[in-house]
C-alpha positions in Angstrom: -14.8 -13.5 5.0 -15.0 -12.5 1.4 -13.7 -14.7 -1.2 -11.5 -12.8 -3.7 -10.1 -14.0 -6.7 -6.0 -14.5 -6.7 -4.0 -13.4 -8.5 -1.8 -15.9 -10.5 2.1 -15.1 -11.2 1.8 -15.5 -14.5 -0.4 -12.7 -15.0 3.0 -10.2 -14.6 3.6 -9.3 -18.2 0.0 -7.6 -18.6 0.3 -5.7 -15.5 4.3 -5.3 -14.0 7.0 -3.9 -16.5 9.8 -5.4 -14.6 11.9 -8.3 -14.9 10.7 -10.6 -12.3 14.1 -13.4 -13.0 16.4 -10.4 -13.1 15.4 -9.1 -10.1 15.8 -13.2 -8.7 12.3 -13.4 -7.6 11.4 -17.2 -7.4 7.9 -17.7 -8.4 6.5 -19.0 -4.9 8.0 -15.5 -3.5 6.1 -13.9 -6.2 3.0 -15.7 -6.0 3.0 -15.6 -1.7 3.6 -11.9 -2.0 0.5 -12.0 -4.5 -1.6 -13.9 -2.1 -0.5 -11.6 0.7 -2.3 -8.7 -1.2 -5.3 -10.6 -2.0 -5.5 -11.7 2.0 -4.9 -7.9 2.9 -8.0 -6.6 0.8 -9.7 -8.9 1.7 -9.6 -8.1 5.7 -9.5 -4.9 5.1 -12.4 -4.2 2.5 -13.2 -7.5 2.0 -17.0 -7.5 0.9 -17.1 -3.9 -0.6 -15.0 -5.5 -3.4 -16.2 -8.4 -3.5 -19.7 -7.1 -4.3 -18.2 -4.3 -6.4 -16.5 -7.0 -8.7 -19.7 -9.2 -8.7 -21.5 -5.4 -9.8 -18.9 -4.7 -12.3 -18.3 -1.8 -10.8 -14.9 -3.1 -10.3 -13.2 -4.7 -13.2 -11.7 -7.8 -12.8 -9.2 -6.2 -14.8 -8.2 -3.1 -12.3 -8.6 -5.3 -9.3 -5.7 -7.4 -10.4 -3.5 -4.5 -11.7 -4.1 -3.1 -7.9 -2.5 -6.4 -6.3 0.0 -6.0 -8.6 0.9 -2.4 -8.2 0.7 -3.3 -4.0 3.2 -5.9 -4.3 5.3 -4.4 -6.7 6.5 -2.0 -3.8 7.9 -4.8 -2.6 9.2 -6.2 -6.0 11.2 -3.5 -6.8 12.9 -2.7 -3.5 13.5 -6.3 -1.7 16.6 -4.7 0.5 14.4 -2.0 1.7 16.8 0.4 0.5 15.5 4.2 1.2 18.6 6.2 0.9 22.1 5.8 -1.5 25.2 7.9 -2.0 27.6 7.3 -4.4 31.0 8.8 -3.0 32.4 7.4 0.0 29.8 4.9 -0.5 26.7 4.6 2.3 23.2 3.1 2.4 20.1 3.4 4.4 17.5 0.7 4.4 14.0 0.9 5.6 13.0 -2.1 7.9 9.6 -1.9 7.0 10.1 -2.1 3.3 12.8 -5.0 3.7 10.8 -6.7 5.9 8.4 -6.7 3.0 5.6 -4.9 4.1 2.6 -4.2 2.1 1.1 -0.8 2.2 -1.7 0.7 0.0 -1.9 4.1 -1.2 -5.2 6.5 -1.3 -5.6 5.7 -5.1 -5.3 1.9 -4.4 -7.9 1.9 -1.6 -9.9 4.1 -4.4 -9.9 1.8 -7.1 -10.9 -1.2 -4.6 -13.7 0.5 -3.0 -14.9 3.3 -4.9 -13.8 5.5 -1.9 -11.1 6.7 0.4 -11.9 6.6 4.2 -11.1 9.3 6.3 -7.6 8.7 9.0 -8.5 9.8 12.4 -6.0 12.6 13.5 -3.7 12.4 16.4 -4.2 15.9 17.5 -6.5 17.7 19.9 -8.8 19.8 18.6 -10.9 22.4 21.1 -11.4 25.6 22.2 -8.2 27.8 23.8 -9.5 31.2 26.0 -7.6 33.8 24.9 -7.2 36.0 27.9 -6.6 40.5 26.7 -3.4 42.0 27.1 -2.8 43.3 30.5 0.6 45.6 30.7 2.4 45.3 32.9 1.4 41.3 33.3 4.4 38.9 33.1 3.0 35.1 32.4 
């Protein structure tokens, strides 16, 4: 397996806008959530970037602000919140997102590997026979 660098806690005022202690996320949180990312790339993509940050060809820079853009999805939505009215007051919450999930976008998996694979569709594809209009012909 690829060895990435972490990502320390620390780092957050160069590359998360929020307010970590107003938000009441303990440092271990913060820092496990950060190693989660780093474990995730690394099973996922693990030796494209490690060899594209050995290259250059990703900075250490970007790498870092991608683990920190990943987990602050989770950062900014702990309850998993995904819908709010206001009168008569009601919530939905996502149990994915409170669960804490990770999830990376196209222009994460971008930056990381230079590329974005393709998903495999669900769907059928083939060939339909269209048969001529008959009159007369009920189906």
């Amino acid at each position: 397996m690829a060895t990435l660098p972490d990502v320390a806690a620390n780092t957050a005022p160069a590359h998360y806008a929020g307010d970590l202690e107003a938000l009441g996320l303990t440092t271990p949180f913060v820092t496990g959530k950060l190693n989660e990312v780093v474990d995730l790339i690394s099973v996922r993509w693990g030796s494209i970037v490690e060899e594209r940050l050995r290259t250059g060809k990703l900075p250490t820079r970007l790498y870092k602000a991608v683990v920190w853009r990943v987990a602050s999805r989770v950062f900014e939505n702990v309850e998993g919140l995904k819908k709010e009215t206001e009168g008569a007051y009601g919530y939905e919450r996502s149990a994915a997102v409170a669960s804490g999930t990770l999830w990376f976008t196209e222009d994460d998996e971008r930056d990381l590997t230079g590329t974005v694979q393709l998903k495999k569709s669900g769907g059928r594809i083939g060939t339909a026979t269209l048969h001529p209009h008959r009159p007369g012909f009920l189906a």
